[in-house]
N, C-alpha and C positions, 0 to 999 in steps of 0.2 A: 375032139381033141381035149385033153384035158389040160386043166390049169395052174401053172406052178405058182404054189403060194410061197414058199418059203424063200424067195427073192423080195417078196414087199414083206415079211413077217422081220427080217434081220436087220435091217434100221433102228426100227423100233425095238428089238428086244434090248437093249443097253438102255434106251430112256425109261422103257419102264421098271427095269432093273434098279437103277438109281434113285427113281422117283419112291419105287416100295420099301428100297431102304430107308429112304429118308422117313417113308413115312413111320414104319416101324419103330425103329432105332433114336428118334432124335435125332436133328439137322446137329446141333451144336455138340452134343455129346458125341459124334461122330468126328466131327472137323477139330475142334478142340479139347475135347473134354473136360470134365466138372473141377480143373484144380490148374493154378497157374503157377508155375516158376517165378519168382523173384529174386533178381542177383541185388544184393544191399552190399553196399560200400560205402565207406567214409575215411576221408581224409583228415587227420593220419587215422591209417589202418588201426585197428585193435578195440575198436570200440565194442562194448557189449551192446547186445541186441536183446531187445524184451518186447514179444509179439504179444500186445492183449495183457500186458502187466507180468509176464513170464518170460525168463531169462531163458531164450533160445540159441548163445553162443555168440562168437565172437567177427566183427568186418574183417575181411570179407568171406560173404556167407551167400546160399539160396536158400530162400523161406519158400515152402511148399504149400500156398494157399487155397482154401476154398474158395471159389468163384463167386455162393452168394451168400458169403459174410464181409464183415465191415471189419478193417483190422485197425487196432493202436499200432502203430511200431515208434519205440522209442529208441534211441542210441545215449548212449552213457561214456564218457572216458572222466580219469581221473584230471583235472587242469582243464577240461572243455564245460561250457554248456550244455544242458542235456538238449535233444535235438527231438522232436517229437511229429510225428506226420498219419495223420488219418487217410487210411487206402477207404476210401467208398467206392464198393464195386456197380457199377454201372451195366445197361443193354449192351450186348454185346454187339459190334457189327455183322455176327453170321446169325443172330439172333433174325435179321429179318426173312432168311428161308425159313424161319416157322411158321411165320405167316404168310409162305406161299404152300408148306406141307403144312397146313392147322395143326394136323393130329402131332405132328411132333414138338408141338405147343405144350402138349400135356405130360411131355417126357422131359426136354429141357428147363423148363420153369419150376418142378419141383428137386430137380437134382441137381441143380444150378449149373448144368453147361449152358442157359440161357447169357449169363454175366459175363463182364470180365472188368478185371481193372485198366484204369487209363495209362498204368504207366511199365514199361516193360522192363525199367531197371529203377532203383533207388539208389543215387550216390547223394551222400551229403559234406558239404565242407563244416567239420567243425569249428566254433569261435570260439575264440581262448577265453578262461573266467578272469574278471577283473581282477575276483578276488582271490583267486588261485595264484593271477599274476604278482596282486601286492602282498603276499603270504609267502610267494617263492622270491622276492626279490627281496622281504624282510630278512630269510632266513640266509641269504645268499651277501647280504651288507656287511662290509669290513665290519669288526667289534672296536670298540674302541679299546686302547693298550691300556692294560691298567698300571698305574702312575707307578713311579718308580721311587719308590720309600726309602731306598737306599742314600740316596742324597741328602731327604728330608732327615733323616735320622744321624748321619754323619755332619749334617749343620747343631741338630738337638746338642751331639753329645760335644762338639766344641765350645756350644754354647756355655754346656753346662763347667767345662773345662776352663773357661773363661771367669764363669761364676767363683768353682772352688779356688783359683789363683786369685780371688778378691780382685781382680781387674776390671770388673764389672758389679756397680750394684746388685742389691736382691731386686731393688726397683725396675730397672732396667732389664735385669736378667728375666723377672716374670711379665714385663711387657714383649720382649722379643720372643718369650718364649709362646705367648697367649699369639703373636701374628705368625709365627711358624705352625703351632698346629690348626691356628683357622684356613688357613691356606690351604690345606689337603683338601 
């Protein structure tokens, strides 16, 4: 009688299906591949974004990053703080089926689906500038009214009205006259 294999052969065919993937292809490059989304946000919206000292656009935004680089990302608004935060890409958690598939050790660690970064969004609260704030509250200060000369000048000229009718010394007339214009 002979013997049917292909009832013990079909279990197995999926594991090692998956297992030669892995081995092949890279674990990591497979389950996430060598680049990670970032959604960056900051409160208030509008802030510029400059990945690595280069202005890559405006909050809110997704930065499309390599997994095994290290990024600046700065935020910038007019009236804030600038905000500055170092992404250090780290082992990734599916990094550890490479060291159950070895060989796909040598496929994710140079292409960088090995990494990934720790955080899976960026929001930042921006803080207002002191000096932003006492530069817009200079600029926003009542002015003071300037004096109204009209009065001082309609005293001048009685004054002098007074002098030419001789009803007042010249003595008097240029001491009252020397305290009315120190007065301005």
């Amino acid at each position: 009688m002979p013997y049917r294999t292909e009832s013990i052969m079909k279990p197995f065919f999926p594991i090692a299906a998956v297992a030669t993937a892995a081995i092949v292809s890279g674990c990591c490059s497979v389950i996430h591949g060598t680049t990670q989304k970032l959604p960056v946000e900051s409160v208030p919206s509008g802030a510029r974004v400059y990945q690595n000292g280069e202005y890559v656009g405006d909050t809110p935004m997704m930065l499309r990053l390599k997994r095994n680089q290290d990024y600046a990302i700065r935020l910038e608004k007019d009236g804030y703080e600038v905000q500055q935060t170092l992404l250090e890409s780290g082992m990734s958690n599916w990094a550890l089926l490479d060291f159950i598939f070895l060989p796909s050790l040598f496929i994710d660690l140079p292409d960088g689906a090995f990494y990934s970064f720790p955080m899976s969004r960026m929001r930042e609260t921006l803080v207002p500038d002191p000096r932003a704030l006492a530069a817009k509250a200079a600029a926003e200060a009542p002015r003071p009214a300037a004096p109204d000369n009209s009065d001082m000048l309609q005293r001048l000229k009685n004054l002098k009205s007074l002098h030419d009718q001789f009803l007042i010394s010249d003595e008097e007339y240029s001491r009252k006259q020397r305290q009315l214009l120190e007065s301005l």
